[in-house]
C-alpha positions in Angstrom: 62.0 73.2 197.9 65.7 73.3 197.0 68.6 76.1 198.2 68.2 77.3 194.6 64.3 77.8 194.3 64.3 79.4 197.8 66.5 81.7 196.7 65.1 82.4 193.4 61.4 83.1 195.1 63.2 85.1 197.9 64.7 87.4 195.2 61.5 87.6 193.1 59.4 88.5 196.7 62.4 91.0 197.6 62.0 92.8 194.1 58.4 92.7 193.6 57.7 94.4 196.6 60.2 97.1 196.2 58.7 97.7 192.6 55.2 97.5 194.5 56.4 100.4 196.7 57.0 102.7 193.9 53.7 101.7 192.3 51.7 103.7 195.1 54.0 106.9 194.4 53.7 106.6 190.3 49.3 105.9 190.8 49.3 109.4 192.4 51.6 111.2 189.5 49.1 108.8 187.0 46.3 110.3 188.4 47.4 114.4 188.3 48.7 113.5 184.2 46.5 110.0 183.3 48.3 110.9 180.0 51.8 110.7 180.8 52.8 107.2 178.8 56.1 106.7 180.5 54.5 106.3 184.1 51.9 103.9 182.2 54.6 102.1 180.8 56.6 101.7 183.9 53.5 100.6 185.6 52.5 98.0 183.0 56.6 97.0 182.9 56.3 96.0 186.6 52.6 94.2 186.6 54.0 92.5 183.4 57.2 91.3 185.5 55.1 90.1 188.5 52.8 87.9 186.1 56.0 86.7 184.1 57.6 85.6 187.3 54.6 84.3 188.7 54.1 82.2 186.2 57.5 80.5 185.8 57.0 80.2 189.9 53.8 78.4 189.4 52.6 81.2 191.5 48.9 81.0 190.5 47.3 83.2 192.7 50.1 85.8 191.9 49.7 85.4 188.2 46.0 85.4 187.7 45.9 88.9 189.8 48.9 90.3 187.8 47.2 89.2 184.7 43.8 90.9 184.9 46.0 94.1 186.2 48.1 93.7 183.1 45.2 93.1 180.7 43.5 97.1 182.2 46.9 98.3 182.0 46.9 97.5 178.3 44.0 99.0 177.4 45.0 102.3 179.2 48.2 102.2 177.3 46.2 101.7 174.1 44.0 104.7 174.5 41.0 102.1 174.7 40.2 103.0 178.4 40.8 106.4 180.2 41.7 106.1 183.7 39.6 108.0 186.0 39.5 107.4 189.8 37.3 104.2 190.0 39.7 102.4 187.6 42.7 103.9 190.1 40.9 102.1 192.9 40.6 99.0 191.1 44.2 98.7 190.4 45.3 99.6 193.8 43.3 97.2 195.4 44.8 94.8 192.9 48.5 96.3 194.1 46.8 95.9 197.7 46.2 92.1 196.8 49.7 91.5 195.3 51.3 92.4 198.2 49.1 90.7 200.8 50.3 87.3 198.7 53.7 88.5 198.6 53.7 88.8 202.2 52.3 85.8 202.4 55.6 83.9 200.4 57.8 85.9 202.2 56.4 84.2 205.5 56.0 80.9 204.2 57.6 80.0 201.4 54.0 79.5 199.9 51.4 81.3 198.3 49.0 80.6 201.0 44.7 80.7 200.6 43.7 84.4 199.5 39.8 85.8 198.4 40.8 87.3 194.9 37.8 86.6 193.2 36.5 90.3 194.2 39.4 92.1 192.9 39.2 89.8 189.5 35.7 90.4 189.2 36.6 94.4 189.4 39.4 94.3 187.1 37.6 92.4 184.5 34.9 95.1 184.2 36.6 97.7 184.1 
């Protein structure tokens, strides 16, 4: 990898997980007022920015998590779901995921080999 890529995935690992922290703090004000439309927005905003960034990374595992989290998201924004505390779970353990790979790019410079296919089988029946 070149000086520049390294320090364009450093930077997206450095702000993804600092936008992952205040995730856990906004899913517990989301789940006292599942209503409140700016938290959902703010939530979607930073999924959406993981997937973006994942995919212009070629970040696959990163994108295809962020992009069933994104997709739930949506439908919670459109009034087409209503969260409740299974769908909370679902998108926490997707958060949980997210930062497990991140963790694993901050280490190695790589994505790395990581079971997703539970968390994408949740998120796409939610």
């Amino acid at each position: 990898m070149n000086d520049g890529l390294d320090r364009v995935l450093r930077d997206f690992v450095m702000e993804s997980q600092e936008n992952l922290e205040r995730l856990d703090h906004e899913f517990v004000a989301l789940e006292q007022d599942p209503l409140n439309a700016d938290l959902l927005a703010d939530i979607f905003r930073i999924i959406h920015t993981i997937k973006g960034s994942a995919g212009f990374l070629n970040l696959i595992t990163l994108e295809q998590v962020s992009h069933y989290a994104e997709d739930v998201l949506s439908r919670l924004r459109e009034g087409s779901l209503r969260l409740n505390s299974d769908i909370t779970t679902v998108l926490l353990s997707a958060v949980d995921t997210i930062k497990t790979v991140l963790l694993t790019i901050e280490k190695t410079g790589q994505e790395g080999s990581h079971e997703i296919d539970q968390v994408l089988k949740a998120l796409k029946f939610v």
